[in-house]
C-alpha positions as CSV (number, residue, x, y, z in Angstrom):
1,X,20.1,-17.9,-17.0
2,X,23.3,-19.9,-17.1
3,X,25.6,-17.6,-14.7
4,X,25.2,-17.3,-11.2
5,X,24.2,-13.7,-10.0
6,X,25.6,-12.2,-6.4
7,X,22.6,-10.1,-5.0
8,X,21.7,-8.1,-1.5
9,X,19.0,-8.2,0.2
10,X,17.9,-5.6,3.0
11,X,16.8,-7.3,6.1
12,X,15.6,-5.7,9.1
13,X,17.2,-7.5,11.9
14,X,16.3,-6.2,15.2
15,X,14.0,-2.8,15.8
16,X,15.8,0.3,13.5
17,X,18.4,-1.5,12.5
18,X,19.3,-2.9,8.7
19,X,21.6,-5.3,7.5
20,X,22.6,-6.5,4.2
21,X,22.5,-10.7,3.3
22,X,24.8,-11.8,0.5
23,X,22.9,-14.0,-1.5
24,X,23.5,-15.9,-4.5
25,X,20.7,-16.2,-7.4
26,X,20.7,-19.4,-9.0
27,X,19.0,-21.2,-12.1
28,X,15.2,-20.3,-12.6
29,X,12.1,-22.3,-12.5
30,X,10.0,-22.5,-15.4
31,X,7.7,-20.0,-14.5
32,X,10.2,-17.8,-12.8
33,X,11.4,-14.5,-13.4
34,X,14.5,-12.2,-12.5
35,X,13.6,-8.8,-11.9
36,X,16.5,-6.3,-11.8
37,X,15.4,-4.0,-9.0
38,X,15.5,0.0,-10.3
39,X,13.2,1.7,-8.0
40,X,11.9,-0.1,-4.6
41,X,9.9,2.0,-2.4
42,X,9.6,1.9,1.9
43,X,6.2,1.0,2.9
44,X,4.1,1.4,5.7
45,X,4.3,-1.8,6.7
46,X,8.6,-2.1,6.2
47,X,8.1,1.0,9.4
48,X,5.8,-1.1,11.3
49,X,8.4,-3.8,11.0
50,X,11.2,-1.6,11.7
51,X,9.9,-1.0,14.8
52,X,9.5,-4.6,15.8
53,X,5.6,-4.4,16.0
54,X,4.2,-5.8,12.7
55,X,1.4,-8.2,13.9
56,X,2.1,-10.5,11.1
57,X,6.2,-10.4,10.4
58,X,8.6,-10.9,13.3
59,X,11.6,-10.0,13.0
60,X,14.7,-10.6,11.3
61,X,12.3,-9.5,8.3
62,X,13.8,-8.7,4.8
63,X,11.6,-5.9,3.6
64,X,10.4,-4.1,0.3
65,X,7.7,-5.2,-1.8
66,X,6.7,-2.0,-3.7
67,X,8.8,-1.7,-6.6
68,X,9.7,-1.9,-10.5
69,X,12.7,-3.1,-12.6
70,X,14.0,-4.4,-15.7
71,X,13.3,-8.2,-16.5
72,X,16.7,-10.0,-16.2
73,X,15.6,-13.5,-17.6
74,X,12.8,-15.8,-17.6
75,X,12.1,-19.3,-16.4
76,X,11.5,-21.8,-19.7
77,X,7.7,-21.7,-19.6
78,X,7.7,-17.5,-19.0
79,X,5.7,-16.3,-22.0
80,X,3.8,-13.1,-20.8
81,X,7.3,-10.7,-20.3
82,X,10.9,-10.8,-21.6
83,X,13.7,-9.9,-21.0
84,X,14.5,-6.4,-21.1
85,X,10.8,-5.1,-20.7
86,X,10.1,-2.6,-17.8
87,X,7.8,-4.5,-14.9
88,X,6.3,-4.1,-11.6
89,X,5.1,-7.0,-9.5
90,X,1.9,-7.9,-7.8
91,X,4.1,-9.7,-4.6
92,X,1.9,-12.1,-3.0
93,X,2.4,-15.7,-3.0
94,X,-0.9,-18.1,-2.8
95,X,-1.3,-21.6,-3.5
96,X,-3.9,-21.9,-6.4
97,X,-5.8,-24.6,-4.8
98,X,-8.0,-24.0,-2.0
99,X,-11.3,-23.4,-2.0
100,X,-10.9,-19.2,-2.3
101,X,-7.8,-19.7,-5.0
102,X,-10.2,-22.1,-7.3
103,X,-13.5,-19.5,-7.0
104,X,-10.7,-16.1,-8.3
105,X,-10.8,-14.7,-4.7
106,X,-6.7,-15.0,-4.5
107,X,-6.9,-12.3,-2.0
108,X,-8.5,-14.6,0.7
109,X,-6.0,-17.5,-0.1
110,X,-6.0,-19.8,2.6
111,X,-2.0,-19.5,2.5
112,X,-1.4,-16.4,1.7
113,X,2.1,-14.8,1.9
114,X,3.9,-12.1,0.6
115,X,7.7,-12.3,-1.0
116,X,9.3,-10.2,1.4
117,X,7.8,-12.5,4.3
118,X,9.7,-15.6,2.4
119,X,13.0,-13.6,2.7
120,X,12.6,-12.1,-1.2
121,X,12.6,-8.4,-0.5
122,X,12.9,-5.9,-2.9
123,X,15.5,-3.7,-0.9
124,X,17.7,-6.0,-3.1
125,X,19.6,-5.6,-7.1
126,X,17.8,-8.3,-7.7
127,X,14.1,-10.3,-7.0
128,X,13.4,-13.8,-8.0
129,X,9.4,-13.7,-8.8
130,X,6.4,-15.9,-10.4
131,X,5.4,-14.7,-13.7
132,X,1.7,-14.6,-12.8
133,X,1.8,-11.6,-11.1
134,X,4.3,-8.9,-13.3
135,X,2.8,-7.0,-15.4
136,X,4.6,-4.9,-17.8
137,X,4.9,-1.0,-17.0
138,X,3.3,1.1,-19.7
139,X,5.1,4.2,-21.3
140,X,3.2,6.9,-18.8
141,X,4.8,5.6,-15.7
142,X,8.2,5.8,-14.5
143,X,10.3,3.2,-12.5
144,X,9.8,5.7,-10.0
145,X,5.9,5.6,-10.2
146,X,5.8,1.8,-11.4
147,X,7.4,1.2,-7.7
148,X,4.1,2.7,-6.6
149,X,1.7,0.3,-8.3
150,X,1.7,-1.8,-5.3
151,X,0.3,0.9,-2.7
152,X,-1.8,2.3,-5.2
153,X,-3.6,-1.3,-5.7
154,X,-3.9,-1.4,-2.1
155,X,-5.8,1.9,-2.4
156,X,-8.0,0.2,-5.3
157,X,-8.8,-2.4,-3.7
158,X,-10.3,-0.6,-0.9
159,X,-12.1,1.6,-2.8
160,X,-13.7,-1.0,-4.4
161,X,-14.6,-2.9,-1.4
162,X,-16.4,0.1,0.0
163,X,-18.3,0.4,-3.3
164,X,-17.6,4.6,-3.4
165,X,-20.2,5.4,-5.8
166,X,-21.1,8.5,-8.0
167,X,-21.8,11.7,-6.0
168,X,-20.8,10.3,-2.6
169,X,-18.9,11.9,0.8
170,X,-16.6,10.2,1.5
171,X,-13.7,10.5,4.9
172,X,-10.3,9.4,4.8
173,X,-8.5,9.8,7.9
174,X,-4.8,9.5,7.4
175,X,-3.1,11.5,4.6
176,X,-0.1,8.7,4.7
177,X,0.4,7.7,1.2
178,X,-2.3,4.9,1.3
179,X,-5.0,7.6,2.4
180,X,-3.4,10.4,0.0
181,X,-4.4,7.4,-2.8
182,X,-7.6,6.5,-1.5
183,X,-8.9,9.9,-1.6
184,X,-7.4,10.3,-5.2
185,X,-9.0,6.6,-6.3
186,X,-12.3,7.4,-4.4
187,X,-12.8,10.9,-6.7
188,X,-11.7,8.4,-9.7
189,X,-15.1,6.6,-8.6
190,X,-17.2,9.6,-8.8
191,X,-17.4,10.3,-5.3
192,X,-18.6,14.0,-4.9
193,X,-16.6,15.6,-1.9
194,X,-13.7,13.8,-0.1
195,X,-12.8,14.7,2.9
196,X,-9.4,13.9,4.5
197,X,-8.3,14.2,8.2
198,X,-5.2,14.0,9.6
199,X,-2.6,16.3,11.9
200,X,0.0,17.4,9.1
201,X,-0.9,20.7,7.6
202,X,1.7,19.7,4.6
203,X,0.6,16.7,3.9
204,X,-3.4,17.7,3.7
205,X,-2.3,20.3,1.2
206,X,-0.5,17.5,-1.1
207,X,-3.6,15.4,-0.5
208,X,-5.8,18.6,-1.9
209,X,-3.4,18.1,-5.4
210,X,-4.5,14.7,-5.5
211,X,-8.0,14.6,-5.3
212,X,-9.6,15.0,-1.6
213,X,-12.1,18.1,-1.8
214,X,-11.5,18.9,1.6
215,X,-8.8,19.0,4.0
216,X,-9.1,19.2,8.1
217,X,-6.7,18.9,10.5
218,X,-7.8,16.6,13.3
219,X,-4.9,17.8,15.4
220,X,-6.7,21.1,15.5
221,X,-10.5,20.7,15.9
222,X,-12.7,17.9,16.8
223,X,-12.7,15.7,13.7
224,X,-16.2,14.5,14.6
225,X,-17.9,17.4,15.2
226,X,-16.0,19.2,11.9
227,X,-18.0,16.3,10.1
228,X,-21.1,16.9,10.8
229,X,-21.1,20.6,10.3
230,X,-19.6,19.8,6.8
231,X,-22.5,17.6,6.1
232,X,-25.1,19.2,7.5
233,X,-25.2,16.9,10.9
234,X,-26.0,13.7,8.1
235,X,-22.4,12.3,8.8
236,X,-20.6,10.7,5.5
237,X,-21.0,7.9,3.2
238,X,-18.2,5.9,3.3
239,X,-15.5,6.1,6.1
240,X,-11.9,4.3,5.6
241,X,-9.4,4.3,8.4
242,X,-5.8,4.3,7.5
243,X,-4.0,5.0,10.2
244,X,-4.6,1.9,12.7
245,X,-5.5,3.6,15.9
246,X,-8.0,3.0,18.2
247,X,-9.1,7.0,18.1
248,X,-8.9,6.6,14.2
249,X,-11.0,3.9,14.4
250,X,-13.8,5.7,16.5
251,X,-13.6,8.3,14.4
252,X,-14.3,6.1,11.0
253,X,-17.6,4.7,12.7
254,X,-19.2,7.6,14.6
255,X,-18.7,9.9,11.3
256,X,-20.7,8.0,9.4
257,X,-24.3,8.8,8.4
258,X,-27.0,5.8,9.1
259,X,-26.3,2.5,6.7
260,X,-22.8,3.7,6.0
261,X,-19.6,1.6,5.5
262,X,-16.6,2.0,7.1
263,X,-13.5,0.0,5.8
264,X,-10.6,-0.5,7.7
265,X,-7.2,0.2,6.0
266,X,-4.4,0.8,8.6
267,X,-2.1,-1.9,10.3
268,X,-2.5,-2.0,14.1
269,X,0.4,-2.2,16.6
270,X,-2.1,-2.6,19.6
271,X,-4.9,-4.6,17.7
272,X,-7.5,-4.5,20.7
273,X,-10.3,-1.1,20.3
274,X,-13.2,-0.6,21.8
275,X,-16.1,1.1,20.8
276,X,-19.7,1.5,21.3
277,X,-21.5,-1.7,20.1
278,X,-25.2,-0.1,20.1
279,X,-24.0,2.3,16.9
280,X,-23.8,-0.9,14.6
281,X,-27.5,-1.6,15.5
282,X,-28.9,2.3,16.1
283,X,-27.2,3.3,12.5
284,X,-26.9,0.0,10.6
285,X,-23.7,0.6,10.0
286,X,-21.3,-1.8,8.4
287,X,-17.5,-1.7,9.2
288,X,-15.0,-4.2,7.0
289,X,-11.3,-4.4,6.2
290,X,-9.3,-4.2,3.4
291,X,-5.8,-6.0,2.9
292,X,-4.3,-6.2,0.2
293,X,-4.9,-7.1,-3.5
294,X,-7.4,-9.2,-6.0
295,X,-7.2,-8.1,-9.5
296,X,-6.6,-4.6,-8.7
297,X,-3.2,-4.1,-10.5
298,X,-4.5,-3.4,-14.1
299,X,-7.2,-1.5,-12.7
300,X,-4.3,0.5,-10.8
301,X,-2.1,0.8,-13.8
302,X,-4.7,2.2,-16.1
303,X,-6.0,4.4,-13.5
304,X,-2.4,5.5,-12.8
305,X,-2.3,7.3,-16.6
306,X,-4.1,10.5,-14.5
307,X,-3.1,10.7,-11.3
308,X,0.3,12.4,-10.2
309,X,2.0,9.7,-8.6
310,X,5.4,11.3,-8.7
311,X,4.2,14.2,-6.1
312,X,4.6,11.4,-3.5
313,X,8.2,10.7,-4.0
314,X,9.8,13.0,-1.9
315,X,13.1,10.9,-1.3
316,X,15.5,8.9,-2.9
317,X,18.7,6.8,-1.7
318,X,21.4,4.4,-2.8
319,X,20.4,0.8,-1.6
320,X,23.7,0.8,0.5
321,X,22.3,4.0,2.0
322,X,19.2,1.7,3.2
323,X,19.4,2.9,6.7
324,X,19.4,6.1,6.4
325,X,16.5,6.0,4.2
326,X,14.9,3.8,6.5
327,X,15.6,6.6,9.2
328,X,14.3,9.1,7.2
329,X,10.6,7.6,6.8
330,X,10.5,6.9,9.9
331,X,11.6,10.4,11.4
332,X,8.2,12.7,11.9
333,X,10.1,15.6,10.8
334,X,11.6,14.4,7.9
335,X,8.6,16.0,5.3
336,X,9.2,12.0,3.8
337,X,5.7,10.4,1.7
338,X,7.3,8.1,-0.2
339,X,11.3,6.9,0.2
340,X,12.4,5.5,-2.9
341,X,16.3,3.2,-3.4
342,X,17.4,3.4,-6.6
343,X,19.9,0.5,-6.4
């Protein structure tokens, strides 16, 4: 890359609002590559963020880390893409040489980041990003749907944590996107019913096209007490809270039938819950987390051949229109899943 390439960059820079940062792209590392941004999707952390209450990204934040593109040009030593070929891009950053890096567990990198925390968001014409971690966008997905590799592998790799196994019930409770792709990734693993709570009627139905089995709205009846008439007073298999509320949270551990898991998806603006400590020891019960990413990409990719992604993009804006599209997934009443820019 010989020229030097102008470029925006989204930044949130105090709660709801959104500038843009002029930036200039320079010469390439050798095991760099320039992504040409064509679909970059808001995520549920960029709204955390937005509203100044990420526990992890203080703001000014530049934001977007779900998206797909065009490779631009390649660093010297770049040999798995080129240029031309349609990407996405795993975007975390870890060091490659503590002790978690050296045993494959990247996930739980000791210095973990993510390219939008080190001012590289994709709300952007262009991202600068290590070759490592793009893989090339096969011929069944879209830019549009590529964009959504990233929440989908979040949605993988909690599924796979919770080890969702042939013939399981499962609960999902939040029909966000994430939840909306756990229940469709957790019927991908053979569980038998999947049940998925949350308050909006419209979005349970659109979770129903997806691959939940069952649909309540906890708005309406006690979410609790609806589970253990569905399963026969047993409670369910495997829980996974993506909401990150404290009532959510309850909910994930006292629905679940003795020696069940419950994994922990959502982010949480007020991080301190309480619940009752005796269930862990009167149910054996096991509750974990799940953040992020570790070799769950390809599986996403190839398990995004059957699954309807583009039912979750519900809008699309200009990347100068950034705020309003930023408005829009944030407004309750906006009917928004997933808000694509299409700079």
């Amino acid at each position: 890359m010989e020229q030097t390439i102008h470029n925006r960059v989204g930044q949130i820079y105090e709660p709801f609002k959104v500038r843009f940062l002029e930036r200039e792209i320079g010469p390439l590392q050798p095991d760099e590559v320039l992504v040409k941004v064509r679909a970059s999707a808001i995520c549920g952390s960029d709204l955390h963020i937005a509203r100044g209450l990420h526990p992890s990204v203080p703001l000014p934040a530049t934001i977007g880390h779900e998206f797909a593109g065009d490779v631009a040009a390649v660093g010297s030593e770049v040999e798995n893409v080129q240029v031309g070929q349609r990407v996405t891009v795993e975007p975390c950053i870890v060091c490659g040489k503590c002790d978690a890096c050296r045993h494959g567990e990247y996930g739980y990198c000791e210095h973990i980041t993510f390219t939008y925390r080190n001012g590289d968001g994709a709300m952007a014409d262009y991202v600068v990003v290590k070759a490592p971690y793009v893989y090339q966008l096969p011929d069944y997905l879209t830019y549009e749907t590529g964009a959504l590799m990233e929440p989908l592998s979040v949605a993988t790799h909690a599924v796979r944590r919770a080890d969702v196994r042939l013939g399981e019930t499962v609960l999902v409770i939040g029909a966000g996107a994430i939840g909306m792709m756990v229940a469709a990734m957790c019927r991908r693993s053979g569980a038998g019913r999947v049940i998925i709570a949350d308050h909006n009627d419209s979005r349970l139905q659109m979770a129903l096209q997806v691959g939940a089995t069952d649909a309540v709205n906890s708005g309406k009846v006690d979410l609790e007490q609806e589970v253990a008439r569905m399963t026969g007073g047993k409670g369910v298999d495997k829980s996974f809270e993506c909401v990150g509320r404290e009532s959510c949270f309850l909910q994930a551990i006292m629905t679940l039938k003795r020696s069940g898991t419950a994994t922990i998806v959502g982010i949480y603006e007020k991080p301190q819950v309480t619940f009752p400590a005796s269930r862990l020891v009167t149910h054996e019960i096991r509750i974990q987390g799940a953040q992020g990413y570790c070799w769950d990409f390809p599986i996403a990719i190839a398990a995004a051949r059957d699954l309807p992604l583009e039912k979750f993009v519900t809008h699309t804006f200009p990347l100068e229109q950034l705020q309003q599209a930023l408005d829009t997934a944030l407004d309750k009443n906006s009917g928004s899943i997933k808000v694509l820019i299409k700079p």
